[in-house]
C-alpha positions in Angstrom: -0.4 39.4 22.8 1.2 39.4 25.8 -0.8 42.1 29.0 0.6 43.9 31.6 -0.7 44.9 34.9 0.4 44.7 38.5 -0.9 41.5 39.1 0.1 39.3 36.4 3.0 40.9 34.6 3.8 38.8 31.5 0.6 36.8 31.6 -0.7 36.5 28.1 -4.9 37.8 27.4 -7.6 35.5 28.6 -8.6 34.6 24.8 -5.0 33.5 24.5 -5.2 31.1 27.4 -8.6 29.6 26.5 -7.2 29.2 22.9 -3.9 27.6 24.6 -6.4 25.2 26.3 -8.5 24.4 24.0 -5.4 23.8 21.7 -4.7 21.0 24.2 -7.9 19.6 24.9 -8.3 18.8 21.1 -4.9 17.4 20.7 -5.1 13.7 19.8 -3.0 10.5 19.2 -3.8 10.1 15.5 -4.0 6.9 13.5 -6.3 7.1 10.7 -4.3 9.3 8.2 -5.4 11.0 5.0 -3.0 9.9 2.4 -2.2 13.4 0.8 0.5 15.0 0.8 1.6 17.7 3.4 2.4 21.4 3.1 6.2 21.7 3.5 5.9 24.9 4.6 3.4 24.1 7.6 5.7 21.0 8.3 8.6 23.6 8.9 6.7 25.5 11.0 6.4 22.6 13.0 10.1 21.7 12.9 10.9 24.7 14.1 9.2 24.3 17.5 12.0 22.2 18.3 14.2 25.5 18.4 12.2 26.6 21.2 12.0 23.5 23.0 13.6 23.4 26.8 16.7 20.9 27.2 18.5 19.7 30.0 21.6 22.1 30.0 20.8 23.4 26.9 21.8 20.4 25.1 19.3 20.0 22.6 20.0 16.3 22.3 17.1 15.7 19.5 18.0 14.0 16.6 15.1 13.8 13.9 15.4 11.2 10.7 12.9 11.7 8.3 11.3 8.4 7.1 11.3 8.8 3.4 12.0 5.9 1.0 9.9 2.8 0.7 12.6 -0.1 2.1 12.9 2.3 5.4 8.9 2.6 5.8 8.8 -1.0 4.5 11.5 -2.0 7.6 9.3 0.2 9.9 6.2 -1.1 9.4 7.3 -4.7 9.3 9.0 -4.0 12.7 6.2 -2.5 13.9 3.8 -5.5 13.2 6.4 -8.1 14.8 6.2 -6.0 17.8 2.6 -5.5 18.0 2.2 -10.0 16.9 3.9 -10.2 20.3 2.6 -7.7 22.3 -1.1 -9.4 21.5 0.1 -12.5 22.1 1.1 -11.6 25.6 -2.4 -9.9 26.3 -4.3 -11.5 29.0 -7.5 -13.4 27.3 -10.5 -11.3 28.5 -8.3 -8.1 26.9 -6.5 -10.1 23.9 -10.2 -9.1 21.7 -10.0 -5.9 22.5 -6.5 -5.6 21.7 -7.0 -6.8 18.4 -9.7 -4.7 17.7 -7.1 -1.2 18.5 -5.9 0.3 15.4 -2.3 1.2 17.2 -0.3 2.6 13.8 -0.6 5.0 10.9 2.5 4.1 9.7 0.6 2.5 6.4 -1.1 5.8 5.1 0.6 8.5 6.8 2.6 10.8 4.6 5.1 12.0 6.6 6.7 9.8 9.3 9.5 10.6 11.8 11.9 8.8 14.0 13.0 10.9 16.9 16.4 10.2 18.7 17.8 11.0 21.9 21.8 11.7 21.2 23.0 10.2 24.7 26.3 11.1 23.8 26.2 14.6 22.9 28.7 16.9 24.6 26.4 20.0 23.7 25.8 21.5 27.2 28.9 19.8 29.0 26.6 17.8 31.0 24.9 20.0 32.9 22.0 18.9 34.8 22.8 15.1 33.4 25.4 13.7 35.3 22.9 12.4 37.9 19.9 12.3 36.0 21.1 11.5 32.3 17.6 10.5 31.8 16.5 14.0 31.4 18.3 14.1 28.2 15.3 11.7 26.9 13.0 14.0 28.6 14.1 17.1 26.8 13.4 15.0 24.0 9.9 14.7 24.8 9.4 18.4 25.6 10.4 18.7 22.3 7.7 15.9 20.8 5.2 17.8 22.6 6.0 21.1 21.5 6.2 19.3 17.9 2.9 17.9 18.2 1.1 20.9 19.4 2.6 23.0 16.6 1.2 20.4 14.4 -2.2 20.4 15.7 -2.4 23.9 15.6 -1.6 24.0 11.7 -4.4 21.3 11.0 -1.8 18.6 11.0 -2.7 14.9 13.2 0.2 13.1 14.9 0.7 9.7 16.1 3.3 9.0 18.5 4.6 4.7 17.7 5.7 2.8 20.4 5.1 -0.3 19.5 8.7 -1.0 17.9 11.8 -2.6 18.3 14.2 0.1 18.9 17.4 -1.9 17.9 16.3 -3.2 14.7 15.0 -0.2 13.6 18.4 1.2 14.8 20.2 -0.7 12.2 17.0 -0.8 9.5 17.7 3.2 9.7 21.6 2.9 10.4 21.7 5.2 13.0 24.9 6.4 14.9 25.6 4.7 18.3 24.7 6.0 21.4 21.4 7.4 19.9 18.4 6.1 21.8 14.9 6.0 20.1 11.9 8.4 21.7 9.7 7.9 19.3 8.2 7.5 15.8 5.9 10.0 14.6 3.6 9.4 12.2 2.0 13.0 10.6 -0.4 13.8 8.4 -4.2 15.0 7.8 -6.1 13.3 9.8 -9.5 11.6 8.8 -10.9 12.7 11.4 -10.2 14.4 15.2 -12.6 13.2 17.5 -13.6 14.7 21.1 -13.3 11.6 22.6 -9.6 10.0 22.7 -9.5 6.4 20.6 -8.1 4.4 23.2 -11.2 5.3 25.7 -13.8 5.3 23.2 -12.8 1.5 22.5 -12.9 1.0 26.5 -9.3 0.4 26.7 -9.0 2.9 29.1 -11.2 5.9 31.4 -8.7 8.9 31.4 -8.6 10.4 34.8 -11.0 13.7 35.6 -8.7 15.3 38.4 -4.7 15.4 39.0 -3.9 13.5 41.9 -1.8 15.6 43.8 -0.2 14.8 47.5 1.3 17.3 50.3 4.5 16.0 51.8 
């Protein structure tokens, strides 16, 4: 419900906003997945964030494969665990433990999984607002993730955002066209659990930060 008033014309209600912030606060980087399956209905709802998502220019440049047979998810996760072999093995010692300890994938039990593609190349939006930043087609991309990913959380879904890959082999494991460059792989399902406290800083990998640091130029 969207109020009125003088001062804040167009400013949704209060219990909106603390919804809208506690929707945020409990949004997590899932990796412990339930195994069953997902209701396709609630999985469209999410896909459809992506309508809404901003773009650079309007140029929508998300491409979304759905990862569904067994030699693609086989070719994902195997990709997946060559790139996280060597990501350990370049750990410094006092954190290389700790590493290994991180559970970094759901890509085993998740039900649905996603590979999300920026399409460099498009001409949707003649360029606009890319010809000195084409980055900001990637970015759009990630507006759109995060839209995705809220949607998600909202409808009881977890997501887990994979990084951990080699984007060029799983370029050609998923034939993809040229000139698409990989954002992300999503892994989606019910999650086993959703706890207050991110993973990553109840493992003490990492304290996440209490304030924005902001400067004044």
């Amino acid at each position: 419900m969207i109020g009125g008033g003088p001062e804040r014309p167009g400013a949704f209600a209060p219990e909106f906003r603390a919804e809208l912030a506690r929707l945020m606060d409990r949004r997590r980087d899932v990796r412990r997945f339930r195994t069953d399956p997902v209701d396709e209905a609630a999985l469209t709802r999410c896909f459809d964030s992506f309508l809404t998502a901003p773009s650079v220019g309007l140029s929508e440049p998300w491409r979304v494969i759905r990862v569904e047979s067994e030699r693609a998810r086989a070719a994902a996760l195997a990709n997946f665990e060559a790139a996280n072999a060597e990501a350990l093995a370049g750990q410094p010692r006092d954190r290389a433990t700790l590493y290994a300890r991180l559970k970094l994938s759901g890509m085993r039990d998740a039900p649905v999984q996603l590979a999300v593609y920026c399409d460099e190349t498009t001409g949707k939006g003649h360029g606009l607002g890319a010809a000195t930043m084409p980055e900001m087609r990637r970015y759009s991309v990630v507006a759109a993730i995060t839209q995705f990913w809220l949607t998600a959380r909202a409808e009881g879904l977890g997501t887990g955002w994979v990084s951990i890959l080699d984007p060029e082999r799983l370029a050609r494991d998923l034939d993809v066209p040229p000139g698409w460059a990989l954002v992300g792989y999503l892994c989606v399902g019910y999650a086993r659990a959703l706890d207050r406290v991110p993973e990553l800083e109840a493992e003490g990998w990492e304290v996440r930060r209490g304030h924005l640091p902001i400067e004044t130029r």
